[in-house]
C-alpha positions in Angstrom: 25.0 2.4 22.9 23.9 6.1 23.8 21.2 7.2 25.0 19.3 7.3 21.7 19.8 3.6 21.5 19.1 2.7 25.3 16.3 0.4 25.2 14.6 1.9 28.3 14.6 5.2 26.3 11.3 6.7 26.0 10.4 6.9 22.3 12.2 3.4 21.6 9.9 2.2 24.5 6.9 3.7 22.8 7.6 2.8 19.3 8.7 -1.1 20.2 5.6 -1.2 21.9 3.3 0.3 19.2 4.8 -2.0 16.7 4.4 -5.2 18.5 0.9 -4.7 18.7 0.9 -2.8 14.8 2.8 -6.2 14.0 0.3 -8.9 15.2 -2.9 -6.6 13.6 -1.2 -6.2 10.3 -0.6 -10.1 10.0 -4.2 -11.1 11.2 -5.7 -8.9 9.0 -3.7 -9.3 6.0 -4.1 -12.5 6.3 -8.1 -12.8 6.8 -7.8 -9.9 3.8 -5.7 -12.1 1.3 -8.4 -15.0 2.1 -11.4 -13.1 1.6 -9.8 -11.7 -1.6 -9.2 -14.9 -3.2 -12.9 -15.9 -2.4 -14.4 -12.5 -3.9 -15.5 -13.3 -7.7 -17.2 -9.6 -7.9 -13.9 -8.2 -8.3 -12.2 -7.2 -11.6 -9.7 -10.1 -11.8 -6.5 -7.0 -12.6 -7.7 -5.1 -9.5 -7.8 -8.3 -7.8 -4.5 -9.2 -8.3 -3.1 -5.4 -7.8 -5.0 -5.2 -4.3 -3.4 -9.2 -3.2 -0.1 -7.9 -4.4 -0.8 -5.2 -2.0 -1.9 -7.0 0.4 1.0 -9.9 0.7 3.7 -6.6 0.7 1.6 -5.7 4.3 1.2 -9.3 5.2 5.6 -9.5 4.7 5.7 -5.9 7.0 4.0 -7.0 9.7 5.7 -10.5 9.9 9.2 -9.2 9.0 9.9 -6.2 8.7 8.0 -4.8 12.1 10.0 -7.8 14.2 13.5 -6.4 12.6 12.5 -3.0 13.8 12.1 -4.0 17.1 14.9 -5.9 17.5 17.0 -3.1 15.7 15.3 -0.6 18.4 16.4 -2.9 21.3 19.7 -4.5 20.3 20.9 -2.4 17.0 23.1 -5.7 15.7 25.1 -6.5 12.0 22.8 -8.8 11.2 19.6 -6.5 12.3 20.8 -3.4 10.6 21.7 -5.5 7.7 18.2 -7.8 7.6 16.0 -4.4 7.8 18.0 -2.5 5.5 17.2 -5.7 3.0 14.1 -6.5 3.8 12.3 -3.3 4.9 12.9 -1.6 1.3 11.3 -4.7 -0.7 8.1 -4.5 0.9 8.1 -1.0 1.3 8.8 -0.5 -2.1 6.4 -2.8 -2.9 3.7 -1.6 -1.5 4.0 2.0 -2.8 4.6 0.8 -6.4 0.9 -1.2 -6.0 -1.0 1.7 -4.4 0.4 3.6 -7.8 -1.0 0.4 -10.2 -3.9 0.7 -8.4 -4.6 4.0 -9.4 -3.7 3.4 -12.9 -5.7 0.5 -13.0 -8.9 2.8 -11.9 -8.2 5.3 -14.3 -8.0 3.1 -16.9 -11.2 1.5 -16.2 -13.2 4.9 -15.6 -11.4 6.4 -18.6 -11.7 3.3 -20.9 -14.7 2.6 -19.7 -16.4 -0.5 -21.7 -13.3 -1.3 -23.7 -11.4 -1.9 -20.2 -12.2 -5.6 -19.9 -10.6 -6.0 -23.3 -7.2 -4.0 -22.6 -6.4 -4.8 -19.0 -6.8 -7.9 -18.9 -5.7 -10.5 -16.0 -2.3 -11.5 -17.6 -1.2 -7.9 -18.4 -2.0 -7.3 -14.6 0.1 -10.6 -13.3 3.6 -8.8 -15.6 2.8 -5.8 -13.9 2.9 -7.4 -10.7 6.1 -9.2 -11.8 7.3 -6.2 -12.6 6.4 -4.5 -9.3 8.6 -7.0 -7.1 11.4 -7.1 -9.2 11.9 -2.9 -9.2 11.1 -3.1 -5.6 13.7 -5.9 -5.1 16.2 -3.3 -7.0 17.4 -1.5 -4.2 17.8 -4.2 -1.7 19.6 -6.0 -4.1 22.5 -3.5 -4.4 22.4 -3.7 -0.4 23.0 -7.5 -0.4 25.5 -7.1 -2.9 27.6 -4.7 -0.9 28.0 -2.5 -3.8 30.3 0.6 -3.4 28.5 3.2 -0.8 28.7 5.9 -4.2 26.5 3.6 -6.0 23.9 2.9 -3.1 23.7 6.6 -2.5 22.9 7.2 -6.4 20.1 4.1 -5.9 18.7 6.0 -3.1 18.4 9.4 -4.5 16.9 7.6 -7.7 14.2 6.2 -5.6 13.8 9.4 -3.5 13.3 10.7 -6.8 10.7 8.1 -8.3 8.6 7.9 -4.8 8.4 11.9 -5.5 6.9 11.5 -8.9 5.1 8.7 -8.0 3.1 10.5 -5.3 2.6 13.7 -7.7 1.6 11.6 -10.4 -1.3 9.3 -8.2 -3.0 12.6 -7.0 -3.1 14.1 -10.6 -4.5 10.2 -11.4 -7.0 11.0 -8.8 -7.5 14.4 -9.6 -8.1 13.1 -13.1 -10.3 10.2 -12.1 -12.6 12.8 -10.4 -13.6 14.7 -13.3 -14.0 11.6 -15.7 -16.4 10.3 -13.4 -18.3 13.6 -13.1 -18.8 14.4 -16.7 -19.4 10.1 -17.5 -22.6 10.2 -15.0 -23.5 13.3 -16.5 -23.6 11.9 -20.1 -25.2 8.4 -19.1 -27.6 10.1 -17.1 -29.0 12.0 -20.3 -29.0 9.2 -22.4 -30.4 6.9 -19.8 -33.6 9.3 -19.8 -33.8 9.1 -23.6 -32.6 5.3 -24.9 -34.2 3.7 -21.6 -33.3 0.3 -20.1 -30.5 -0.1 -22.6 -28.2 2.1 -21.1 -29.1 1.2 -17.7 -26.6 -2.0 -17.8 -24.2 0.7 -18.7 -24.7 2.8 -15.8 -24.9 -0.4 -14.0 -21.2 -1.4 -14.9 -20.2 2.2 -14.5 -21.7 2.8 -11.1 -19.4 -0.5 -9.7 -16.6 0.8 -11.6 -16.8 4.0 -9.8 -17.8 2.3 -6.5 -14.1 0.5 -6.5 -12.2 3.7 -7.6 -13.5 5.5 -4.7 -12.8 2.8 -2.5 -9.1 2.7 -3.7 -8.9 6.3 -3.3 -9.2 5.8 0.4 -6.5 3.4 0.2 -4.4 5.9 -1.3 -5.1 8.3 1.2 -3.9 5.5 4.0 -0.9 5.5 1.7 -0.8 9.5 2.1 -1.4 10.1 5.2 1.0 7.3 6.6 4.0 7.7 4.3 4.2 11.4 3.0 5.5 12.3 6.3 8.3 10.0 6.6 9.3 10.8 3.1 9.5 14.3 3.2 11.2 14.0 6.9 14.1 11.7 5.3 14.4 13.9 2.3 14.7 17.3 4.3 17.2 15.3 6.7 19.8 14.7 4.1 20.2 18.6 4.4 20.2 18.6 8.3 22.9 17.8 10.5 22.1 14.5 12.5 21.1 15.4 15.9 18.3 13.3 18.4 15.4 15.3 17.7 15.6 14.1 13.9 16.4 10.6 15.1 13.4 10.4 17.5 11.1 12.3 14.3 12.2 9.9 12.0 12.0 6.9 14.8 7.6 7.6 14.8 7.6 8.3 11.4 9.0 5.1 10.6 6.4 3.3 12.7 3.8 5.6 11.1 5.1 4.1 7.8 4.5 0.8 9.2 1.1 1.0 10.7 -0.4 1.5 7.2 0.4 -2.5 6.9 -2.6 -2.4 9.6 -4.9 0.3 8.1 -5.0 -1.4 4.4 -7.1 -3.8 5.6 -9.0 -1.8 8.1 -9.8 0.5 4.6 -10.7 -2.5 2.6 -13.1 -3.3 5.0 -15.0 -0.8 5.5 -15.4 0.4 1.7 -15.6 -2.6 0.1 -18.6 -4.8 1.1 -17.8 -8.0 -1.0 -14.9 -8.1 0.8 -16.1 -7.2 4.5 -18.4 -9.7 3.8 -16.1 -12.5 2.5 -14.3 -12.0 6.0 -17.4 -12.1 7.8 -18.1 -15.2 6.3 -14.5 -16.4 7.2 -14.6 -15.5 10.7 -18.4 -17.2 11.4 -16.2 -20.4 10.4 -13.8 -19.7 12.5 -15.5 -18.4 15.9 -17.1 -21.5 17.6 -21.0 -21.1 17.4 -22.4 -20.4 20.2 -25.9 -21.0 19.8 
């Protein structure tokens, strides 16, 4: 196996054990997440469905994907290397490709402001989810299908590719989001104080719109700060030659990758309050009273 692989090796040691527990968190959570989703009616229905599509791609790392790791890291088998390399990409890629709809969905609604409602609208949001699973099933697909190595290299420099431009283009959605914002409370701050209680529904709606786009920005950062490193490690190792300090770099990177299953929900939580309180509200039902 070598000493890289030896189960009593300290970083596999380490990482098995940080994604058992990672594991178990990122399913509870999800799970109580996806519940208290489906319960919140203050949500935008798109948003809704982005952040559910989000959350069942976490929900499938932290019941599949983190128990294939694990086994891969103890006993590196066909069928483990095979099942991860399947099933790890889908959610993955899943999960990336919703943390960018996300963002585009919060432009959108900060940008189009009171004509949102009428352009994004619940079904358009459902294709793009639809649409989401089926690119991220793309490159697992070509891995089932044992297609010729050449091609599955192409596939993977494609997606190297797209994740690139996908993480430049969410910041510059961000970056963009920023100044929207800024100059939109400026304007309906000066018309509040001349037109009066009418445009206070408008700063109403906009205030909530810019309450969830911040709130998803911190999800994006969970995305950042988890992924980006793993991303640019695998990119930079295609130029290296393979040695165990890149394994074991890669090995907590890919864990770090992982845990963000657990942070989602952790981020939800504490900047959404219709959804901290939905889970609130699940739990109570839950946890035996003890009064």
């Amino acid at each position: 196996m070598g000493e890289a692989k030896d189960p009593i090796y300290t970083s596999y040691i380490v990482n098995c054990v940080f994604n058992a527990f990672s594991s178990y968190t990122a399913v509870v959570l999800n799970i109580l997440t996806i519940h208290a989703m489906r319960k919140t009616s203050s949500l935008p229905k798109p948003l809704k469905t982005l952040l559910l599509s989000l959350a069942v791609s976490d929900l499938g790392v932290g019941l599949l994907v983190q128990p294939l790791h694990i086994a891969w890291m103890i006993t590196p088998t066909y069928f483990t290397v095979t099942s991860l390399h399947i099933i790890a990409p889908l959610f993955v890629n899943a999960s990336f490709f919703s943390v960018v709809a996300i963002s585009v969905d919060r432009f959108l609604a900060i940008h189009l402001h009171l004509r949102y409602q009428e352009i994004v609208t619940h079904k358009r949001a459902v294709a793009a989810v639809i649409s989401i699973w089926m690119l991220s099933a793309f490159l697992p697909l070509i891995i089932a299908l044992r297609i010729p190595r050449v091609v599955g290299q192409v596939g993977d420099t494609v997606f190297a590719i797209i994740f690139g431009v996908g993480f430049v283009c969410t910041t510059l959605i961000y970056c963009r989001i920023y100044f929207i914002a800024r100059r939109h409370t400026t304007q309906i701050q000066a018309l509040q104080v001349e037109q009066g209680e009418r445009q206070n529904g408008k700063m109403r709606n906009f205030v909530r719109q810019k309450k969830s786009t911040v709130s998803t920005f911190y999800v994006y950062l969970a995305f950042l700060f988890c992924c980006l490193p793993e991303y640019c490690a695998s990119v930079v190792g295609k130029f290296l030659a393979p040695s165990s300090a890149l394994n074991d770099l890669l090995l907590y990177l890919g864990t770090l990758l992982l845990f963000n299953s657990s942070l989602n929900p952790v981020v939800y939580c504490w900047k959404m309050s219709h959804i901290r309180h939905a889970i609130m509200d699940i739990l109570r039902n839950i946890l035996p009273n003890r009064n």
